[in-house]
C-alpha positions as CSV (number, residue, x, y, z in Angstrom):
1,X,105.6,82.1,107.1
2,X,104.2,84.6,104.7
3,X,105.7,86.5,102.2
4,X,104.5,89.2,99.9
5,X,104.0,91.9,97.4
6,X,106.3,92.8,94.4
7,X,109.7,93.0,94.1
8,X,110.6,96.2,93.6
9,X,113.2,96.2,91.0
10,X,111.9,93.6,88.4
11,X,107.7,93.2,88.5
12,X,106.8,97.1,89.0
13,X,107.9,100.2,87.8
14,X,109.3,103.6,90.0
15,X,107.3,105.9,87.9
16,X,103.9,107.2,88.1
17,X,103.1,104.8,91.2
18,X,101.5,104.8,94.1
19,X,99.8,106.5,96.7
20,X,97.0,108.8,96.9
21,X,98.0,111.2,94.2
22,X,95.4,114.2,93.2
23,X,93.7,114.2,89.5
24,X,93.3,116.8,87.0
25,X,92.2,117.7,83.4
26,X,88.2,117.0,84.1
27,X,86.5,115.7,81.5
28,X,83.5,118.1,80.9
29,X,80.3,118.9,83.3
30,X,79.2,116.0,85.6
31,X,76.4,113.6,83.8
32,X,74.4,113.4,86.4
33,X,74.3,117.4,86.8
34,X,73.9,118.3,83.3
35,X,72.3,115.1,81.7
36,X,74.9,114.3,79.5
37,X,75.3,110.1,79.4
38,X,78.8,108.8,81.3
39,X,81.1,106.9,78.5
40,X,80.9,103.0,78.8
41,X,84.4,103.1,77.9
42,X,87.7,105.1,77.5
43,X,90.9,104.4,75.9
44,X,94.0,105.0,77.9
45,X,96.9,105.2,75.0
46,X,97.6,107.1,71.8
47,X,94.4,106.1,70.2
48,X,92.3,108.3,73.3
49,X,94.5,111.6,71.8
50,X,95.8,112.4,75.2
51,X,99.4,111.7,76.8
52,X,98.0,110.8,80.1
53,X,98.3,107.8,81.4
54,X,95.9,107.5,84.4
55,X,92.1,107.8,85.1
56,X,90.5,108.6,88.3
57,X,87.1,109.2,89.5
58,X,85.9,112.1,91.0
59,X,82.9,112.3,92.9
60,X,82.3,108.2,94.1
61,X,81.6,107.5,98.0
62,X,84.8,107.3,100.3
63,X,83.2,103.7,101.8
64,X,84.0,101.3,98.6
65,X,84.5,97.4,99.6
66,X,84.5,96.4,95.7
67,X,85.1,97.7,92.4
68,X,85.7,96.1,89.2
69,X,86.2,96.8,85.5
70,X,87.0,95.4,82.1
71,X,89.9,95.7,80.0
72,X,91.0,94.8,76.3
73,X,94.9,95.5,76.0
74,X,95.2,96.8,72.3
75,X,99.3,96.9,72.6
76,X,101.9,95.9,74.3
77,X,105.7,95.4,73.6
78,X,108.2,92.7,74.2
79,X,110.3,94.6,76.4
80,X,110.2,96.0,79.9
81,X,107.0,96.7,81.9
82,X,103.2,96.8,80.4
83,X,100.9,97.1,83.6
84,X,97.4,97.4,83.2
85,X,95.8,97.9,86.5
86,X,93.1,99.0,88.9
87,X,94.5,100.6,91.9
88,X,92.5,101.1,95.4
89,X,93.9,103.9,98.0
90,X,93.0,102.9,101.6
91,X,91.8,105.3,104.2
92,X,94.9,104.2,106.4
93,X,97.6,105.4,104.3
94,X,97.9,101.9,102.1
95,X,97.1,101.5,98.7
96,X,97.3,98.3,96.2
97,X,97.1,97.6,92.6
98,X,95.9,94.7,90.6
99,X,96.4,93.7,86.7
100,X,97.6,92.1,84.2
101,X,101.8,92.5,83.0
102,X,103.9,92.1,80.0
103,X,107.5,92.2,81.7
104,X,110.2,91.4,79.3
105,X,107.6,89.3,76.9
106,X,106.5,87.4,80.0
107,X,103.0,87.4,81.1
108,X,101.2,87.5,85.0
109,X,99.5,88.7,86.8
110,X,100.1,91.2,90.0
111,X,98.2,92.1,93.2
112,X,100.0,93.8,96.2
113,X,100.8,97.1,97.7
114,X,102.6,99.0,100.1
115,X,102.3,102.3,102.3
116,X,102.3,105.6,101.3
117,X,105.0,108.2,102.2
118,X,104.3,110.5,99.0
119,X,103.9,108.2,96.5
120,X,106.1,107.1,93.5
121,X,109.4,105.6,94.1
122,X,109.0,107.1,97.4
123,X,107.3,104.3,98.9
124,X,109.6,102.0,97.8
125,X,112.4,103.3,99.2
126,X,111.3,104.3,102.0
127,X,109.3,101.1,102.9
128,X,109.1,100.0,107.0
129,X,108.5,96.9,107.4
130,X,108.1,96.6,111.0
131,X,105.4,99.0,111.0
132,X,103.8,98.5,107.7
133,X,102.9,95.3,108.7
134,X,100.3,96.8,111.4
135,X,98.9,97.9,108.4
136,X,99.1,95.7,105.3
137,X,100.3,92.0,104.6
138,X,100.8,91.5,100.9
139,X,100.7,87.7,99.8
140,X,103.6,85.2,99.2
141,X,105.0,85.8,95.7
142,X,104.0,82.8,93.8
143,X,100.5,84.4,94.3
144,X,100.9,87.7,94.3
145,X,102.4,87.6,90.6
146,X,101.6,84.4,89.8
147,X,101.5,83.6,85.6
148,X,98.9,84.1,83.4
149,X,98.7,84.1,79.9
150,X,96.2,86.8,78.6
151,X,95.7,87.7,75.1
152,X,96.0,91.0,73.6
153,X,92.6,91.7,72.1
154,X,90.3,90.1,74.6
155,X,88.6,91.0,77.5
156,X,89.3,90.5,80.7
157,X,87.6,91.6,84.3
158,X,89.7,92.7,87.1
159,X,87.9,93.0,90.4
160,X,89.1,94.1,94.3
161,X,86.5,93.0,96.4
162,X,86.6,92.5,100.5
163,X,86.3,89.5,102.1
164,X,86.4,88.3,105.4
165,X,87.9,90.0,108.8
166,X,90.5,87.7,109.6
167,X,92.9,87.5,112.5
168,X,96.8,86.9,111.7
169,X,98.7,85.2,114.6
170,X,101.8,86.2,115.9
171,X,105.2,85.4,113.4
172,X,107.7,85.7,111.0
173,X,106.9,87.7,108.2
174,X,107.7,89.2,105.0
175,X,106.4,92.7,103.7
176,X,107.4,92.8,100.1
177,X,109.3,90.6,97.9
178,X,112.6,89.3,99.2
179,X,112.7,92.5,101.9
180,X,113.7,91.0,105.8
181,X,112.0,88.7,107.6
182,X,110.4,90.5,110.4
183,X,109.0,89.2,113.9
184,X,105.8,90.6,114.2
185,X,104.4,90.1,118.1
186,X,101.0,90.5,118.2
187,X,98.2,89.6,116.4
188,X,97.0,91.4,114.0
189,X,93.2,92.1,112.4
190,X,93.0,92.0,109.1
191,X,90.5,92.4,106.2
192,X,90.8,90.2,103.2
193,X,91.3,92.1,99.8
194,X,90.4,89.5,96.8
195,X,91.7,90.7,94.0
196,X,90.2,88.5,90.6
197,X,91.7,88.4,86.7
198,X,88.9,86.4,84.8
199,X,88.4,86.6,80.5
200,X,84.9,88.4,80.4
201,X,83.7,85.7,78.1
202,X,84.0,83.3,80.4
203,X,86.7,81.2,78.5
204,X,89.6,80.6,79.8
205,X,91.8,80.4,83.6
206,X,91.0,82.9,86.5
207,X,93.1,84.0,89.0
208,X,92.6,85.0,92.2
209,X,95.1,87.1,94.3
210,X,94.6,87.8,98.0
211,X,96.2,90.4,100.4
212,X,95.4,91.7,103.9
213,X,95.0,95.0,105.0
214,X,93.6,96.9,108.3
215,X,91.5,99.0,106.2
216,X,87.7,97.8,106.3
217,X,86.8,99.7,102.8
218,X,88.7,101.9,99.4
219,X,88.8,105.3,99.6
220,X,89.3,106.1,96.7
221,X,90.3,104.7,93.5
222,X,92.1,104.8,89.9
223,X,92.9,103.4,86.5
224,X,96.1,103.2,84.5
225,X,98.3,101.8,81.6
226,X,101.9,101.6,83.0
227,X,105.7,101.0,81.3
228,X,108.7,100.9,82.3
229,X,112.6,100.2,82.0
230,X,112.5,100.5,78.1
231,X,108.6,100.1,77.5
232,X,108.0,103.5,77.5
233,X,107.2,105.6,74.4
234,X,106.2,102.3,72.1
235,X,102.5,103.2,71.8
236,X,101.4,101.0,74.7
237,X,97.0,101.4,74.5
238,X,94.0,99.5,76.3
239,X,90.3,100.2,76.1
240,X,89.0,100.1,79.7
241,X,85.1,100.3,80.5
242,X,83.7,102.7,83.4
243,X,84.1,101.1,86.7
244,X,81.3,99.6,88.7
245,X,81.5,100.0,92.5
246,X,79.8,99.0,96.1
247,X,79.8,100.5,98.8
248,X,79.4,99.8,102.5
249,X,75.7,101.2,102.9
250,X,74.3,98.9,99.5
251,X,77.1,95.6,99.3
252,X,74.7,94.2,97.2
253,X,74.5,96.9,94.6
254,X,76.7,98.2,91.7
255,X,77.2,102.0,90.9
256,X,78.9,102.7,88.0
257,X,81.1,105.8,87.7
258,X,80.3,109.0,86.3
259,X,82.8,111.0,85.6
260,X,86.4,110.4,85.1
261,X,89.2,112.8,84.9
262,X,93.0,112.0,83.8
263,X,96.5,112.7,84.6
């Protein structure tokens, strides 16, 4: 039997989740328009001198099967939720995020997502199983949130990458955390999403994080620094670099972004 993603009242946070949510506040003209050079790097946190909390990327292909960044977490507090995450929306209504936590002076790792119905606590609460599971099948959750002790100060690589179509036999299943066990009839095709937490240096464990989803490539795609249940408001910051991409039509080559825009 598998089981899957978070659970939804410890691991992740209600707020500011989620979903295919719309950007705002562009950053200036697009560099590849008026020849000014894309940042390597952008600070999500007090140091960057703006409250937002998210990043997103206007202007990349709709056909994504990987994208990757780097991140150095700069602070984050003992209590509550620090997530510091890539998230990939899916052209089926699914979306998934992948980083490494701080909960409660604990530290892992997460991968796993859910359907959208709005975003936010939204899709939480108003999670299906029986028919989300058409869609998505998040991994058991000793994997899906599995330890790992990252340092604050050091680098690390997060990368969603597709793998394999794969067909998931007939069963008993599990959406998300401890939700129902569900009887799913038929079987059900499936694209690997691999999600990877490695230290950029090359020192130290990786972990590797996979989920299933009916969606062959990302839509679209974002960045953020996340607290929660008393983490909020304690100058939680991470430096992340511009995101490097591939797409469908060139798997074997990386785009970096262009342009980001927060919110």
């Amino acid at each position: 039997m598998m089981k899957n993603a978070f659970p939804i009242k410890s691991a992740l946070a209600l707020c500011c989740l989620g979903g295919v949510i719309e950007a705002g506040h562009s950053m200036p003209a697009d560099p590849a328009v008026s020849g000014i050079s894309a940042p390597s790097s952008f600070v999500i946190g007090p140091e960057a001198g703006d409250s937002h909390s998210h990043a997103a990327f206007p202007h990349v292909p709709k056909a994504i099967i990987k994208v990757s960044s780097r991140v150095r977490v700069t602070h984050a507090v003992g209590q509550g939720l620090n997530f510091f995450a890539i998230q990939v929306n899916f052209p089926n209504r699914t979306w998934a995020h992948g980083g490494p936590q701080r909960v409660s002076g604990k530290y892992q790792m997460n991968w796993g997502g859910l359907v959208s119905r709005g975003g936010g606590a939204t899709d939480y609460r108003e999670e299906n199983p029986a028919s989300d599971l058409q869609l998505m099948q998040n991994a058991g959750d000793a994997e899906r949130s599995a330890p790992y002790t990252w340092v604050e100060g050091k680098d690390y690589e997060l990368t969603i990458e597709r793998g394999n179509q794969v067909t998931l036999p007939p069963g008993q299943y599990i959406f998300i955390g401890s939700g129902p066990t569900v009887s799913v009839s038929n079987a059900r095709n499936m694209w690997e999403w691999k999600f990877t937490l490695r230290p950029a240096d090359g020192h130290g464990p990786v972990q590797v994080s996979t989920l299933y989803d009916a969606a062959d490539r990302i839509s679209s795609f974002y960045i953020w620094n996340e607290c929660g249940y008393g983490s909020c408001g304690k100058r939680q910051s991470a430096r992340w670099s511009m995101p490097v991409y591939s797409t469908l039509d060139a798997p074997g080559k990386s785009v970096p972004a262009q342009v980001l825009t927060r919110f």
